[in-house]
C-alpha positions in Angstrom: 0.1 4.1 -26.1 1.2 1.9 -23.1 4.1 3.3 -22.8 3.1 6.9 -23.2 1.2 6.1 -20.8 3.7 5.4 -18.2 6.0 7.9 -19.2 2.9 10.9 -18.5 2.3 9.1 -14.8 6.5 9.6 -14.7 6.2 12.8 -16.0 8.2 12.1 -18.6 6.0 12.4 -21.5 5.3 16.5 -22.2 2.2 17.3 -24.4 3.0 19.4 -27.7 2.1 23.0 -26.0 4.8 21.8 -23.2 8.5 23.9 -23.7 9.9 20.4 -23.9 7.8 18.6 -25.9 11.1 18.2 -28.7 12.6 16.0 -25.5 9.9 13.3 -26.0 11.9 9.8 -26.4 11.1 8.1 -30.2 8.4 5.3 -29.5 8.8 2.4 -31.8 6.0 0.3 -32.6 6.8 -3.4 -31.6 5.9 -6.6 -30.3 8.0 -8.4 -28.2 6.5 -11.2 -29.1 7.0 -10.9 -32.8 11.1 -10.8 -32.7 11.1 -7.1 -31.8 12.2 -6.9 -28.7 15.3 -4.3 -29.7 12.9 -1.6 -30.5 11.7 -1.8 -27.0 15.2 -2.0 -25.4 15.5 1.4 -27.6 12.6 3.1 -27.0 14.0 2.7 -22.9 17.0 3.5 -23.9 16.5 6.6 -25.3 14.4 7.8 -22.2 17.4 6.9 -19.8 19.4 9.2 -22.2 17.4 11.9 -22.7 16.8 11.5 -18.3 20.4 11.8 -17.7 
């Protein structure tokens, strides 16, 4: 939800009702902490791919 969260202050995130709601980047449930820490890198990833 946290990073929802920064993606809607972005504007990055569209609601499903939005035209481009299909653009929304995968989220991958993770914990850095836990040995994860490539799902994040592609959840970002994916945003800065879908951006440009």
């Amino acid at each position: 939800e946290d990073f929802k969260t920064v993606l809607k202050e972005h504007q990055l995130w569209y609601e499903p009702d939005h035209e481009l709601y299909h653009q929304n980047p995968p989220i991958y449930e993770t914990c850095a902490l836990y040995g994860s820490r490539k799902n994040i890198y592609r959840s970002f990833d994916e945003c800065v791919r879908r951006i440009l």
